[in-house]
C-alpha positions as CSV (number, residue, x, y, z in Angstrom):
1,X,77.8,82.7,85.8
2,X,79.9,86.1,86.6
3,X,83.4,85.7,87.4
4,X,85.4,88.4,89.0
5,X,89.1,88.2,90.1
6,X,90.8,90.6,92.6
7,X,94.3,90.5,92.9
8,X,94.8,86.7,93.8
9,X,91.3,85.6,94.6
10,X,88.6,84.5,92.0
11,X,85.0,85.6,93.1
12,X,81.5,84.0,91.5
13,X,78.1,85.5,91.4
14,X,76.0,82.8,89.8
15,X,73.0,84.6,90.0
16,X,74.1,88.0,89.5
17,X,72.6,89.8,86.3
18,X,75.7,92.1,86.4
19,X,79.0,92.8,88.6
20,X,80.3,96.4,88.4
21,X,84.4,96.3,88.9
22,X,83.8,99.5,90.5
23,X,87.5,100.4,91.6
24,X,88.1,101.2,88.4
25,X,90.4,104.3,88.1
26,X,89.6,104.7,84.4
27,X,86.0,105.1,85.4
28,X,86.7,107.4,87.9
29,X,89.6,109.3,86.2
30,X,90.8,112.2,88.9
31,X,88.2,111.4,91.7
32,X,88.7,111.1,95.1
33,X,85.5,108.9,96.0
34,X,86.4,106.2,97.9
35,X,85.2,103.1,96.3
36,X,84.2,99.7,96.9
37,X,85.5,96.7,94.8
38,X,82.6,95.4,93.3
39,X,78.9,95.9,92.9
40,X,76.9,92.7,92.3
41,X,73.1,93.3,91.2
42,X,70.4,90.8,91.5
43,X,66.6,91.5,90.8
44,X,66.3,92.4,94.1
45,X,69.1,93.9,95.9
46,X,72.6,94.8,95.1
47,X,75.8,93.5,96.7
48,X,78.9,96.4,97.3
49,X,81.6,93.8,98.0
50,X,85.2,94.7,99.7
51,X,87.9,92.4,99.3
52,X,90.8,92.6,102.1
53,X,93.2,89.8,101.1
54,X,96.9,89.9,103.5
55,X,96.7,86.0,103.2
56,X,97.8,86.6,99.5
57,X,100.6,84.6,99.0
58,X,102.4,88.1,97.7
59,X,101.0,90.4,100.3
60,X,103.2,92.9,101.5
61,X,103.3,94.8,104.5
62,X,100.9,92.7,106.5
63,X,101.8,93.9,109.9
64,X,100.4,97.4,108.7
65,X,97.2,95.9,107.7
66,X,97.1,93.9,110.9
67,X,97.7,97.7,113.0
68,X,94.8,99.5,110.4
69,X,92.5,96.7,111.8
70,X,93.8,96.9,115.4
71,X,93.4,100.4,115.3
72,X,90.6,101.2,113.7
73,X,91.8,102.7,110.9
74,X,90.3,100.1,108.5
75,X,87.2,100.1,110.0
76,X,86.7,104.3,108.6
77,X,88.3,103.2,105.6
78,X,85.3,100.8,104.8
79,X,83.1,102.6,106.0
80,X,84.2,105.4,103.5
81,X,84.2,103.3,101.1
82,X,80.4,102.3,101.8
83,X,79.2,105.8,101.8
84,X,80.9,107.3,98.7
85,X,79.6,104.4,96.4
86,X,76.4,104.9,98.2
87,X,76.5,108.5,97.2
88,X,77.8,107.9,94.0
89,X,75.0,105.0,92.7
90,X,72.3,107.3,94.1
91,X,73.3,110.6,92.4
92,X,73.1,107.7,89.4
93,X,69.4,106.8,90.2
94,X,70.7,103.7,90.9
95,X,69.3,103.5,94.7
96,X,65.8,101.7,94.4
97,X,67.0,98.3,95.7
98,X,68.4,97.7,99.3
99,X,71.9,97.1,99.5
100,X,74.0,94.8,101.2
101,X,77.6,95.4,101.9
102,X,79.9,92.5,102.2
103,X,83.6,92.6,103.3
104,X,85.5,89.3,102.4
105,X,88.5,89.7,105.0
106,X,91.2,86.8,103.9
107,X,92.8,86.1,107.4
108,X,93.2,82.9,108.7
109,X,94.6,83.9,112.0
110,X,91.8,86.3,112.9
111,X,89.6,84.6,114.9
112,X,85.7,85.0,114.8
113,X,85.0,87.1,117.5
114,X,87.1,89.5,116.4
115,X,85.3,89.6,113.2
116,X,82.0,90.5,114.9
117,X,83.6,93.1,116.5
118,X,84.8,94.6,113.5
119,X,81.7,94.4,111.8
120,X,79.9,95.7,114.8
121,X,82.1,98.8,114.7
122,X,81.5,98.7,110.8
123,X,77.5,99.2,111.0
124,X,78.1,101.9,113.5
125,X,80.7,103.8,111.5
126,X,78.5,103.8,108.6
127,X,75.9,104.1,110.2
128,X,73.8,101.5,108.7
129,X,70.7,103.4,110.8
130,X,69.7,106.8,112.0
131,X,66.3,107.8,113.5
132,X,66.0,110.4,110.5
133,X,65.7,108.3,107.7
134,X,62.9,106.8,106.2
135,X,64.8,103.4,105.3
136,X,68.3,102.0,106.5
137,X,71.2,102.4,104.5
138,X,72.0,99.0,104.1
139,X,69.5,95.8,104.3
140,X,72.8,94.2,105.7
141,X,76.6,94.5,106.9
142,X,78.8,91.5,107.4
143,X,82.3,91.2,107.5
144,X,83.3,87.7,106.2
145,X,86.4,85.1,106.1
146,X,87.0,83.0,103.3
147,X,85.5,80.0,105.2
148,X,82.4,81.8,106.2
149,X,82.1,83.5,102.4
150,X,81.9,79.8,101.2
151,X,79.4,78.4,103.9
152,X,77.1,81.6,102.5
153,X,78.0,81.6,99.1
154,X,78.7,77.9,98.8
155,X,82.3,76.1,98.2
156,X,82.6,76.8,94.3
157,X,81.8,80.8,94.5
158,X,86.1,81.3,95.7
159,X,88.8,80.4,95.3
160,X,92.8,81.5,95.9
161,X,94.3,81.4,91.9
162,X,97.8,80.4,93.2
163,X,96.2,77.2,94.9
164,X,94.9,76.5,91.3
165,X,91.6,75.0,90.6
166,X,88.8,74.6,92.9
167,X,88.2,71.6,94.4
C-alpha cells in the first residue's frame, strides 16, 4: 500500500501501482506549470489529486482561503492546475488512460451544497468537455470532504497526523 502525506494529512492508495508527488519543485526546477499534488496510477486510469487542507490545525490565513473559494478565485486555480499537469503528462506520452481529478477540500463548515457548486463550476472551468474533441478530458471531477473522501475511498485511506493514529 502507497502512503503519501501532505502537510498534515496522510493519504492511502491501496491499489495504486505508483503515486507521483508531483508538486515537487525539484522536479520542476524554474517552471511555472501549475501543478497538481499527486498523481495516483492504476491499470486503468490515473488519479490527479488536489489537497486543500484550512482545517489543518496550523493553517494560516483561513479567511483568505474562505474569500479564494467565495470568489472564485480557487476554482481557476484548480482548474489550472488540471490543465497544466494535463499538458505536462501528455507532452510525456503519458495520456493513454482517462483521468480522474479529485480535490480533497478539508472544511468542516462547508456544507454540501456548496461543494457541488464548486465542483460544478470546476468541470466548467476546465472544461471537462468540448464538442471538438474526440474524448473528454477527464473520465471524472469531484470535489470531496474528508467525510465523503472516506465513504469513497473507505475509513483507513486518511487520516489528520496531529489526531494520531487511525481509528
Amino acid at each position: 500500500m502507497i502512503k503519501v502525506q501532505e502537510l498534515d494529512l496522510e493519504i492511502a492508495f491501496p491499489e495504486a501501482k505508483a503515486v507521483i508527488h508531483f508538486d515537487d519543485s525539484d522536479y520542476h526546477v524554474n517552471s511555472t506549470i501549475q501543478r497538481v499534488d499527486f498523481i495516483a496510477e492504476y491499470d486503468d486510469r490515473h488519479v490527479f489529486i488536489e489537497i486543500k487542507d484550512p482545517d489543518n490545525p496550523v493553517a494560516q490565513n483561513v479567511p483568505a482561503f474562505e474569500g479564494k473559494l467565495n470568489s472564485g478565485k480557487l476554482v481557476q486555480s484548480l482548474s489550472g492546475k488540471f490543465r497544466d499537469t494535463l499538458f505536462f503528462r501528455s507532452i510525456q506520452g503519458k495520456h493513454d488512460l482517462s483521468v480522474v481529478y479529485v480535490v480533497l477540500l478539508s472544511m468542516q463548515k462547508l456544507d454540501a451544497a456548496l461543494l457541488l457548486t464548486k465542483q460544478d463550476e470546476l468541470k466548467r472551468s476546465i472544461p471537462v468537455r468540448h464538442t471538438d474533441w474526440a474524448r473528454d478530458c477527464a473520465a471524472s471531477c469531484i470535489i470531496l470532504n474528508v467525510e465523503q473522501w472516506k465513504k469513497r475511498f473507505g475509513d483507513q485511506s486518511i487520516r489528520r497526523i496531529s489526531e494520531g493514529a487511525a481509528a
